[in-house]
N, CA, C and O atoms as CSV, one atom per row, in Angstrom:
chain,resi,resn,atom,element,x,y,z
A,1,UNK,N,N,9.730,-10.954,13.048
A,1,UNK,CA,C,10.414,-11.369,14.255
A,1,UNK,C,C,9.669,-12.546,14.847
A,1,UNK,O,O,8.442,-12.493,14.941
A,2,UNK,N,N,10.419,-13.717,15.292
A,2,UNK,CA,C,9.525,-14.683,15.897
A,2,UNK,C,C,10.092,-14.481,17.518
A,2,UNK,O,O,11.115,-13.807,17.641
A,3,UNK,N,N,9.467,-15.035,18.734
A,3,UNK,CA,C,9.467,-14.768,19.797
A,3,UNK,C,C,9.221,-16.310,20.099
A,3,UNK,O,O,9.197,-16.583,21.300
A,4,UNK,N,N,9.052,-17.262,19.300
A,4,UNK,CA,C,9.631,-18.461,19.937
A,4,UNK,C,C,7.792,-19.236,20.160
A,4,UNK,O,O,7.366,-20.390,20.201
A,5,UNK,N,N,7.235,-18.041,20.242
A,5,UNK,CA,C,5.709,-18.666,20.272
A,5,UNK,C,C,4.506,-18.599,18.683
A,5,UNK,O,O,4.417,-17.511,18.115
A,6,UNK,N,N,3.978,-19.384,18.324
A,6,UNK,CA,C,3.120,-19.119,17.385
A,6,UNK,C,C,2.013,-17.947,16.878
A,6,UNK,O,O,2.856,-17.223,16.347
A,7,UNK,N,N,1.557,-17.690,16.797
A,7,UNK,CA,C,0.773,-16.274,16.730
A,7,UNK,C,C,-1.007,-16.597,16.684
A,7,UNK,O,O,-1.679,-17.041,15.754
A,8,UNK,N,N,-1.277,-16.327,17.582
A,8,UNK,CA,C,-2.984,-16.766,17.975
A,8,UNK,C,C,-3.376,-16.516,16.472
A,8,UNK,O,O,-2.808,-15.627,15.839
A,9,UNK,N,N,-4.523,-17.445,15.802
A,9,UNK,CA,C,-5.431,-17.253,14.568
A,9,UNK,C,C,-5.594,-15.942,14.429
A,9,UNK,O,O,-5.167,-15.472,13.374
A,10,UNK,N,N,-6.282,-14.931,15.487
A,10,UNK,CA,C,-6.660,-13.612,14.508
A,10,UNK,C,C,-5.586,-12.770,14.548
A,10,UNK,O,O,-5.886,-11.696,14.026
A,11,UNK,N,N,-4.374,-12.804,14.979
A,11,UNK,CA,C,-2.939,-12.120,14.682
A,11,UNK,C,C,-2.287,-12.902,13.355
A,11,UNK,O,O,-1.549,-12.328,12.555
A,12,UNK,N,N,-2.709,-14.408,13.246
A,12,UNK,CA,C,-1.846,-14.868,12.261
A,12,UNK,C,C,-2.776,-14.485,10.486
A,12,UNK,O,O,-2.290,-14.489,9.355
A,13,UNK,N,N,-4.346,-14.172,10.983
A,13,UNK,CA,C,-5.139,-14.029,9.542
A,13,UNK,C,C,-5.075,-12.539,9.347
A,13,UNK,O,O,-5.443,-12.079,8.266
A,14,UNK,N,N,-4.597,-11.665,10.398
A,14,UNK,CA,C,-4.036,-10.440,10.135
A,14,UNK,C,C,-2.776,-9.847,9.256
A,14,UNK,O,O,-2.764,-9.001,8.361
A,15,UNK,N,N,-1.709,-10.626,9.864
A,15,UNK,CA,C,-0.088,-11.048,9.014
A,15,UNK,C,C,-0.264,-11.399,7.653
A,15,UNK,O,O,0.239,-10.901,6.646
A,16,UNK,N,N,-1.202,-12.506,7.812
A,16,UNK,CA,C,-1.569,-12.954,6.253
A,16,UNK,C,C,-2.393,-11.842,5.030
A,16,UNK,O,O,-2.236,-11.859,3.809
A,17,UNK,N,N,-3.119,-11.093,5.697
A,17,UNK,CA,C,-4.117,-10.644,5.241
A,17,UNK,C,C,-3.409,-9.114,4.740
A,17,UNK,O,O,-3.657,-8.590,3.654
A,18,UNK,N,N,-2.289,-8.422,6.005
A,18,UNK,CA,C,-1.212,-7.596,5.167
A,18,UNK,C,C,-0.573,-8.057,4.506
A,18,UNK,O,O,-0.634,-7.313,3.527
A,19,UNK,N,N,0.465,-9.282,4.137
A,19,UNK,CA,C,0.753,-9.692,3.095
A,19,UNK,C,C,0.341,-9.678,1.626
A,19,UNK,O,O,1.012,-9.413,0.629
A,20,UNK,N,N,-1.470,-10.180,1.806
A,20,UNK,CA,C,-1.873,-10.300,0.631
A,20,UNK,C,C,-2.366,-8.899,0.458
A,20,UNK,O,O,-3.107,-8.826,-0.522
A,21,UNK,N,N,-2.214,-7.840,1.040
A,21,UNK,CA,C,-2.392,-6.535,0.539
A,21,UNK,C,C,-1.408,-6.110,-0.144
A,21,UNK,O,O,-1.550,-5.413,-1.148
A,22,UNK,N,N,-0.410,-6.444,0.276
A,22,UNK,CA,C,0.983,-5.962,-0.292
A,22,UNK,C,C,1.644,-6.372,-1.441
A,22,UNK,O,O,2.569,-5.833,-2.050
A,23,UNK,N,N,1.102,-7.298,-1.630
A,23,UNK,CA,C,1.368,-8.424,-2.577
A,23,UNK,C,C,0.394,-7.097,-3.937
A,23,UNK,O,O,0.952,-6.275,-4.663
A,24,UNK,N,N,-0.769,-7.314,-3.848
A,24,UNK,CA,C,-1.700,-6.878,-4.643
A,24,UNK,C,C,-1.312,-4.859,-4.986
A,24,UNK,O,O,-1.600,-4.204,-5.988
A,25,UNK,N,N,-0.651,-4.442,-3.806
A,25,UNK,CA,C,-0.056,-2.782,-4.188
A,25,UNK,C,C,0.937,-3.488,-4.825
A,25,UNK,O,O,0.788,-3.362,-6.041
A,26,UNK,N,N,1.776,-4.098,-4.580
A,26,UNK,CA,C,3.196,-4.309,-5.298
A,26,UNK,C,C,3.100,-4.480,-7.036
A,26,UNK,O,O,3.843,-3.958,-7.868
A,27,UNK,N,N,1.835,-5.461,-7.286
A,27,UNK,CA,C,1.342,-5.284,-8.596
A,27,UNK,C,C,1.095,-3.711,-9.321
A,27,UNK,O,O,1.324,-3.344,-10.473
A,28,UNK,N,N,0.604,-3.053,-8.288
A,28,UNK,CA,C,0.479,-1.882,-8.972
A,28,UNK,C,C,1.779,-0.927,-8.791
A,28,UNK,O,O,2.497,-0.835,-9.786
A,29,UNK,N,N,2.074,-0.370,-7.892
A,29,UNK,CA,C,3.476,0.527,-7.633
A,29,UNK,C,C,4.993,-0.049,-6.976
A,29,UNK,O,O,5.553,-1.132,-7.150
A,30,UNK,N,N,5.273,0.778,-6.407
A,30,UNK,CA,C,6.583,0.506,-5.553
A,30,UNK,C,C,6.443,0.815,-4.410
A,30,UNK,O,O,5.937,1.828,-3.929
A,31,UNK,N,N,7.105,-0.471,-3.715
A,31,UNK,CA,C,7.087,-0.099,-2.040
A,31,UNK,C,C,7.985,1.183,-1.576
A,31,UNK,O,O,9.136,1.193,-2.012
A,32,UNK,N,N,7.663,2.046,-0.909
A,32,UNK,CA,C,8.769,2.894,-0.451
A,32,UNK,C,C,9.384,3.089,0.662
A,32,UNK,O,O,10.372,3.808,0.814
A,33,UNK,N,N,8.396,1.969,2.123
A,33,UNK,CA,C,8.604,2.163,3.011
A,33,UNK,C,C,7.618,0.428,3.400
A,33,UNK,O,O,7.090,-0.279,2.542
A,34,UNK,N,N,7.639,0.228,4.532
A,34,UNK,CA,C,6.806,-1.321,4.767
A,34,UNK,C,C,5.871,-1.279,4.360
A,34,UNK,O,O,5.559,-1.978,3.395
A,35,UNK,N,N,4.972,-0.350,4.999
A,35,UNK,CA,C,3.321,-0.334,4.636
A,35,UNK,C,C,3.084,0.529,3.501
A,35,UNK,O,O,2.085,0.089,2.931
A,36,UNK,N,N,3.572,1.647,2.844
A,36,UNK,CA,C,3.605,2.636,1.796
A,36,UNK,C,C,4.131,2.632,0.663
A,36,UNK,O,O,5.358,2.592,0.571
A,37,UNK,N,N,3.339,2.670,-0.433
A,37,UNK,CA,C,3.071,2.070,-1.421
A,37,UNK,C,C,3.048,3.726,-2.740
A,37,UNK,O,O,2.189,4.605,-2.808
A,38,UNK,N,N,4.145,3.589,-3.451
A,38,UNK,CA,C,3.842,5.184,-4.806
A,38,UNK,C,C,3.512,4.212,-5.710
A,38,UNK,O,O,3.933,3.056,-5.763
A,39,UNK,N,N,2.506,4.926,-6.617
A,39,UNK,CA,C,1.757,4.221,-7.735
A,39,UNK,C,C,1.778,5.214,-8.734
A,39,UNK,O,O,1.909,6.299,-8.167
A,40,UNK,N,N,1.714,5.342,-9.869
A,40,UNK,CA,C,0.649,6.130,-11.285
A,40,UNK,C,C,0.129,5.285,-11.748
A,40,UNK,O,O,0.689,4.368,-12.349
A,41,UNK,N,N,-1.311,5.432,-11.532
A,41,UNK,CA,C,-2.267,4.903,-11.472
A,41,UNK,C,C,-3.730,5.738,-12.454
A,41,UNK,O,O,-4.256,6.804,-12.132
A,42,UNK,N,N,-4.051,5.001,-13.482
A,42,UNK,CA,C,-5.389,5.633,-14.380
A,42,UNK,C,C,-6.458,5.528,-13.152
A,42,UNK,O,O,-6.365,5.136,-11.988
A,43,UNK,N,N,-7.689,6.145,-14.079
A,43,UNK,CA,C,-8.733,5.829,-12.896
A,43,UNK,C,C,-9.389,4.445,-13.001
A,43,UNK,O,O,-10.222,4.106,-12.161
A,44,UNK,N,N,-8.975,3.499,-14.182
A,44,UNK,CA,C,-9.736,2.243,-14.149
A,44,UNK,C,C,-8.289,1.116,-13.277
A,44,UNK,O,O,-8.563,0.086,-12.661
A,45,UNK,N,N,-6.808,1.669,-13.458
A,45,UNK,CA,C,-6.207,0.744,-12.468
A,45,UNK,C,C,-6.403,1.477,-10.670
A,45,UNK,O,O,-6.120,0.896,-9.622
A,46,UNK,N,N,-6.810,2.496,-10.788
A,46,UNK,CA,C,-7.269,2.899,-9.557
A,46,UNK,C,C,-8.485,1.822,-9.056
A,46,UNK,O,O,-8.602,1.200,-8.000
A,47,UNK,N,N,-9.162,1.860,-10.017
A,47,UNK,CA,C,-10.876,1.042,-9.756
A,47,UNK,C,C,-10.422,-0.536,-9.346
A,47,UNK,O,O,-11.070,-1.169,-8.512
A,48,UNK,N,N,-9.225,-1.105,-10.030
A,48,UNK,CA,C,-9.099,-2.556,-10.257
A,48,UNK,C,C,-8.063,-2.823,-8.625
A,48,UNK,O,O,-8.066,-3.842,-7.933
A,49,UNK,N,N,-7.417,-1.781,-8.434
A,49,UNK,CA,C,-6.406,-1.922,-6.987
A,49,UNK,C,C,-7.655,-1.645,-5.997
A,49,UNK,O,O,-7.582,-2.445,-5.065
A,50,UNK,N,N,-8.495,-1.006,-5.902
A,50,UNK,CA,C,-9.630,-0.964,-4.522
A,50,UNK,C,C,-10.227,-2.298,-5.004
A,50,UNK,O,O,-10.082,-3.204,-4.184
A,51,UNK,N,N,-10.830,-2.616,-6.079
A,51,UNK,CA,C,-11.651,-3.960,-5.919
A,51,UNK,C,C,-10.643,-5.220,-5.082
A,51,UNK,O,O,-10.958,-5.966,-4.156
A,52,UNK,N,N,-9.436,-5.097,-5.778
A,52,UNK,CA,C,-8.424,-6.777,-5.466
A,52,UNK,C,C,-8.061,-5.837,-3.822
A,52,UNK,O,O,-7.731,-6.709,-3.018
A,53,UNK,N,N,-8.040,-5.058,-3.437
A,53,UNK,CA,C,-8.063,-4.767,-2.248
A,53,UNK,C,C,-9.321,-5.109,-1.200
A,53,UNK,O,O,-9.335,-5.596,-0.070
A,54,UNK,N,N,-10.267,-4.678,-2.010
A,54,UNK,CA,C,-11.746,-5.321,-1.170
A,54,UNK,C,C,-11.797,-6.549,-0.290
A,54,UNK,O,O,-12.172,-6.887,0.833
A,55,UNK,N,N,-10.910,-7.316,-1.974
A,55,UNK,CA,C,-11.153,-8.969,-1.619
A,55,UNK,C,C,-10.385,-9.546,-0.882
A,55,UNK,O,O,-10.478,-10.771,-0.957
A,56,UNK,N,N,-9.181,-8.927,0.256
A,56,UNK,CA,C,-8.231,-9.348,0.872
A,56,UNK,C,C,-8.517,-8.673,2.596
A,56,UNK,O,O,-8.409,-9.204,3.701
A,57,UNK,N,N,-8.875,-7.422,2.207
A,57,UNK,CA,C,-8.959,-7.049,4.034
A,57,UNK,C,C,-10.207,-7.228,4.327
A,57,UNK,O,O,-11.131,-7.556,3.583
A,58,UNK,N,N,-10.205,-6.954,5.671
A,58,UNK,CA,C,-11.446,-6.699,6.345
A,58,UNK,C,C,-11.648,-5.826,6.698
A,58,UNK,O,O,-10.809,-5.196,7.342
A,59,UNK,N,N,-12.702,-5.426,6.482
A,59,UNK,CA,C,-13.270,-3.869,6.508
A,59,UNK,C,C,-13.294,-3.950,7.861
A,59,UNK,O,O,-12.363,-3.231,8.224
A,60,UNK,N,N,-13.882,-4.462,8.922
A,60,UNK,CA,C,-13.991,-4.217,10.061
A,60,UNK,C,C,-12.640,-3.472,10.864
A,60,UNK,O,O,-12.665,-2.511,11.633
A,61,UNK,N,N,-11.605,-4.183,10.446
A,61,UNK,CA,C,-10.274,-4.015,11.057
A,61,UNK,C,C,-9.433,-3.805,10.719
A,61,UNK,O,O,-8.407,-3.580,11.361
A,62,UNK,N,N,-9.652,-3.811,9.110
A,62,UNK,CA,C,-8.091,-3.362,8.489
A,62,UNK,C,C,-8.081,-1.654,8.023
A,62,UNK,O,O,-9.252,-1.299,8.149
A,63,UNK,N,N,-7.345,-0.608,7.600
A,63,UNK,CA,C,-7.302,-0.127,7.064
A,63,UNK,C,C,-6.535,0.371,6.280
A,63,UNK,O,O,-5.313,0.234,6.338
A,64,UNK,N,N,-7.324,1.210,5.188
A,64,UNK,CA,C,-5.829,1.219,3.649
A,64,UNK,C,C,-6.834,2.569,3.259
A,64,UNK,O,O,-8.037,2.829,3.277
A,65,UNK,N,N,-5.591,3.226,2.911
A,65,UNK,CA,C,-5.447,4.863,2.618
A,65,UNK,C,C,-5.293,5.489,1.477
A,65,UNK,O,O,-4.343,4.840,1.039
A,66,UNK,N,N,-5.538,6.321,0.617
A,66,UNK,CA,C,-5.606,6.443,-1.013
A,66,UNK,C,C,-5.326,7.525,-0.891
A,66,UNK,O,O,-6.082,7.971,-0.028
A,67,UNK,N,N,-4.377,8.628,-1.388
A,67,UNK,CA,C,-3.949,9.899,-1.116
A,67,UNK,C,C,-3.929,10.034,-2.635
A,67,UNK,O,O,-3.150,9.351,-3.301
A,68,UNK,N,N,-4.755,10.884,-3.184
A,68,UNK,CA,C,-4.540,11.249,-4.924
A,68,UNK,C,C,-3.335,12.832,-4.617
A,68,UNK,O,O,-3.418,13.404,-3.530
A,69,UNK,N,N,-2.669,13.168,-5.326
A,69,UNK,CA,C,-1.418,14.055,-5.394
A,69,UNK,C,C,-1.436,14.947,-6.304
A,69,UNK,O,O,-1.330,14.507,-7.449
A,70,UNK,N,N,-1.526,15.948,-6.199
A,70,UNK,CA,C,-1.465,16.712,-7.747
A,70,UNK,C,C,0.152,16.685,-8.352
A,70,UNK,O,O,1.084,16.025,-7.894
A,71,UNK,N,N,0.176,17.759,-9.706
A,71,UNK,CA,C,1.543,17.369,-9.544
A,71,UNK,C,C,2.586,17.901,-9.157
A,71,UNK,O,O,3.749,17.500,-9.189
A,72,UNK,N,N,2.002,19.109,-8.673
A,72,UNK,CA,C,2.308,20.644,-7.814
A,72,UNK,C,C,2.636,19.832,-6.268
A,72,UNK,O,O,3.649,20.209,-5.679
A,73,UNK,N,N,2.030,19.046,-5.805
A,73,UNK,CA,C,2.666,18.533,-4.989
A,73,UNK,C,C,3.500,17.462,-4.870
A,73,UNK,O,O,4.194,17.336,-3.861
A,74,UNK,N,N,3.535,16.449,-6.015
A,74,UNK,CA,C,4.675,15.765,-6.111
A,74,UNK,C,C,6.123,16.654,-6.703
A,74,UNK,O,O,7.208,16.092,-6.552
A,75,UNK,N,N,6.086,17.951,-7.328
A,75,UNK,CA,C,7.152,18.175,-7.490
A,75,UNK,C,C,7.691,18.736,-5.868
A,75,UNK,O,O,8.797,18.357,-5.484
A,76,UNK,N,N,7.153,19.314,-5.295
A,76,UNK,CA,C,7.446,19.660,-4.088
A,76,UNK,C,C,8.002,18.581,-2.858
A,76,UNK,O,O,8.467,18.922,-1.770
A,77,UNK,N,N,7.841,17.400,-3.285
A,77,UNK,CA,C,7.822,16.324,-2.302
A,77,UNK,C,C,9.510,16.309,-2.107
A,77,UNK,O,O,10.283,16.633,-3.009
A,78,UNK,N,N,9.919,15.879,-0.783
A,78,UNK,CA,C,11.083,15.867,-0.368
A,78,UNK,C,C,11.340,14.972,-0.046
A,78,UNK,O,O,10.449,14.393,0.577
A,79,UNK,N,N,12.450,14.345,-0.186
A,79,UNK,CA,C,13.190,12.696,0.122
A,79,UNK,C,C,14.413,12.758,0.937
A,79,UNK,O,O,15.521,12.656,0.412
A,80,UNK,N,N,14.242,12.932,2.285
A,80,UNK,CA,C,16.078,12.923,2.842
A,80,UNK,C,C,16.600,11.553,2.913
A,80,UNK,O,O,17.828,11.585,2.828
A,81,UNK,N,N,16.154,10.404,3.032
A,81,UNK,CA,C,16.617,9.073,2.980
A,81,UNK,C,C,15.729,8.176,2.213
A,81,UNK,O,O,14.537,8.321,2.483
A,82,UNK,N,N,16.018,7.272,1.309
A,82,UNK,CA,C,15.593,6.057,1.151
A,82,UNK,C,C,15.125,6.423,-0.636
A,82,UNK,O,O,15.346,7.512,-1.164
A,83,UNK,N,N,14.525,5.359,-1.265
A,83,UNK,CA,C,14.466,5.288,-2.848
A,83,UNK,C,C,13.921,6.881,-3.264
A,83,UNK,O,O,13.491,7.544,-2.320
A,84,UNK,N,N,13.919,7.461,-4.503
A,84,UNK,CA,C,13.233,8.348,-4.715
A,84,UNK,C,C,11.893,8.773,-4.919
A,84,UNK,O,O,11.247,7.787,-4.562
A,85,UNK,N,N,11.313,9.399,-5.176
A,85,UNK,CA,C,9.540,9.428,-5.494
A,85,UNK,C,C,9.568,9.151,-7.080
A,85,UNK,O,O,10.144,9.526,-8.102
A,86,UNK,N,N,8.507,8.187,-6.600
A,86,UNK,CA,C,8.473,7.836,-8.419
A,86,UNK,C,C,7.963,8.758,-8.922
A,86,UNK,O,O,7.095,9.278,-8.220
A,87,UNK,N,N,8.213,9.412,-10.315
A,87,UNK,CA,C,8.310,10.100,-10.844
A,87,UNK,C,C,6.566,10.551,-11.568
A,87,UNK,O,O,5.955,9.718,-12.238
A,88,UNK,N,N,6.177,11.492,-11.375
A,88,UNK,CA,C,4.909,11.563,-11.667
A,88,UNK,C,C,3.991,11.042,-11.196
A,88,UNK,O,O,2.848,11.108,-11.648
A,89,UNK,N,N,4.454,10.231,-9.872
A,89,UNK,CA,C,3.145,9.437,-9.361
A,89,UNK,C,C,1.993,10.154,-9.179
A,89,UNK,O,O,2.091,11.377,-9.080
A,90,UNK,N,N,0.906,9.621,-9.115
A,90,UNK,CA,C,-0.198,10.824,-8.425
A,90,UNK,C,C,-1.088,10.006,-7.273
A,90,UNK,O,O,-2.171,10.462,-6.907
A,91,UNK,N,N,-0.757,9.240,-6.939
A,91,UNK,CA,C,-1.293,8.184,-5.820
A,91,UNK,C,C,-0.534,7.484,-5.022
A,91,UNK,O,O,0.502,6.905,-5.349
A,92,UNK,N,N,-1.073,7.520,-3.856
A,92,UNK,CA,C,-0.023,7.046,-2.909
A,92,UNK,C,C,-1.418,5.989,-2.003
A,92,UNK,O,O,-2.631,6.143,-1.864
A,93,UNK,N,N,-0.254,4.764,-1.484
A,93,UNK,CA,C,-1.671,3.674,-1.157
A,93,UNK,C,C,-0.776,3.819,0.289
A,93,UNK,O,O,0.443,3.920,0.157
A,94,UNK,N,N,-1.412,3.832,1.812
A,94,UNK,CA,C,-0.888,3.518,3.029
A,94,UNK,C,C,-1.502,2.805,3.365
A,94,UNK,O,O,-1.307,2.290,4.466
């Protein structure tokens, strides 16, 4: 949404800085929601999505969420609106 005014530097290296997070989950899974991200993911593309994640936020202020899933709970998972759960995922990035 624009509001007609520009966005001060540390709101605009913020915007940017979720972008290039999203950009870098999108390589790995599917978006399912703006910020939420289903993946199946090994443990070395697990290792390679936190590193290219490292190199984009800031630890001080950003944060990003790693939920591992068994599969006892992805079969249980419920969807009343929007794409389905990818199938076997076992990681979920917020």
């Amino acid at each position: 949404m624009f509001s007609g005014t520009c966005p001060s530097p540390p709101r605009l290296s913020l915007h940017r800085r979720r972008l290039k997070a999203a950009r870098v989950c999108l390589g790995f899974g599917m978006r399912v929601q703006r910020s939420v991200f289903e993946a199946e993911l090994t443990p070395a593309q697990l290792g390679r999505l936190k590193a290219k994640l490292l190199r984009v936020i800031d630890r001080e202020q950003d944060s990003v969420r790693i939920y591992k899933l068994c599969a006892d709970c992805i079969k249980q998972t419920e969807v009343i609106c929007g794409p389905p759960v990818v199938e076997a995922s076992r990681v979920l990035v917020y």
